[in-house]
N, C-alpha and C positions, 0 to 999 in steps of 0.2 A: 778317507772321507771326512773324519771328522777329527784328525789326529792334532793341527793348528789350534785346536783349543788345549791342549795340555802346554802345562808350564814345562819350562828348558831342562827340570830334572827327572821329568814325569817323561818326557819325551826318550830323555837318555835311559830310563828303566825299561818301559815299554820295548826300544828296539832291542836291547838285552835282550828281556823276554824273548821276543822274536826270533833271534837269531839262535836262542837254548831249545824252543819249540820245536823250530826247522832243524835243527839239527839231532830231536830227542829219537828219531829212529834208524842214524847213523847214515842217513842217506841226506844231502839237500837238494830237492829239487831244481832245475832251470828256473819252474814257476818262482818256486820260493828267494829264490835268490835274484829276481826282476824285483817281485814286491819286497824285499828287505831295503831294494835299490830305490822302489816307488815312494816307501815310507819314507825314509830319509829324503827326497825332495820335497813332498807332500812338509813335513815339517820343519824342513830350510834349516837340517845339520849334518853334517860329516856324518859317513857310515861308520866311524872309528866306535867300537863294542868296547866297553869297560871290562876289566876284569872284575867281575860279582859274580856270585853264584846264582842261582835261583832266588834263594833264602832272603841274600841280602836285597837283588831287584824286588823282590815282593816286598819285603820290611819298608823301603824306603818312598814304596805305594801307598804303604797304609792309611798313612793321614790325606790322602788326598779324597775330592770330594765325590760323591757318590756318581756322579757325570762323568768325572775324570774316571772312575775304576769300570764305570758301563761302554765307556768308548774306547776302554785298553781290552776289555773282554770281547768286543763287537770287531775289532780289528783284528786280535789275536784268529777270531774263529773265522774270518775271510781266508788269514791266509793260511789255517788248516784247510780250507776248501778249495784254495788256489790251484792244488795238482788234479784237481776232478773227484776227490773226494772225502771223506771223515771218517777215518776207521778209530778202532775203539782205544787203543793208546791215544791218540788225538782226543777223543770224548775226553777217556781220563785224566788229562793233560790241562783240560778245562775246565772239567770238572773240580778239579785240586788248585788253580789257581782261580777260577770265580769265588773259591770255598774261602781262601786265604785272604782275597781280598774284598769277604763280606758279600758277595753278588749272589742273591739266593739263587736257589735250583731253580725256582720257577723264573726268574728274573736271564736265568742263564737260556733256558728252554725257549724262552720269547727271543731272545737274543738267536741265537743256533737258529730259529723258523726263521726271523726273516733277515740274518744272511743269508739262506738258503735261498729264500723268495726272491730274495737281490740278487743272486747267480744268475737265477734261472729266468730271473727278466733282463738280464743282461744278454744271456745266450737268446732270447729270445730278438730281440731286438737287434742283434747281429744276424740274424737270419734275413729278417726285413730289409736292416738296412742293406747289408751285400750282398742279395739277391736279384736277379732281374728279373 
């Protein structure tokens, strides 16, 4: 959604992120691995993933601006929610990089609500529309 406002290095961290998240429970989804495909058009670059660890994609977040690390935590927790749900390794998963990259709890919680509200008016809205 709002991933074209990150600059080109914040982009390349970010799907890092991504692709460490999707894969921190040894499984990757179909879901997950369509939005890893989404985000890299959404921000018009090669899905090619650097070799960094967690550590160093967080490190090379830090300086970026309070916007930039609210739309990398706001994207991260969609595509926790992308397979249909947020189990608690996923919480703590967010929990530890909203933390690292300064995003309060309360700021993450506001975050987390209304992804969630954005699902579920998405699902709703599919009902409607592909319904007769």
């Amino acid at each position: 959604m709002y991933l074209s406002k990150l600059d080109l290095n914040e982009k390349k961290s970010f799907l890092n992120l991504a692709a460490i998240l999707a894969e921190s429970n040894g499984i990757v989804e179909e879901s997950e691995k369509f939005m890893l495909d989404m985000y890299c058009a959404e921000m018009q670059i090669e899905g090619e993933l650097e070799d960094k660890s967690f550590e160093e994609n967080i490190e090379a977040l830090r300086s970026s601006s309070s916007e930039a690390k609210n739309i990398i935590v706001f994207e991260l927790i969609g595509l926790c929610l992308t397979d249909g749900g947020y189990d608690d390794e996923e919480k703590d998963n967010m929990k530890q990089i909203a933390s690292e990259l300064g995003v309060s709890a309360d700021k993450l919680a506001e975050l987390e609500k209304d992804m969630a509200d954005y699902y579920e008016l998405v699902k709703k809205m599919s009902v409607h529309v592909f319904s007769n």
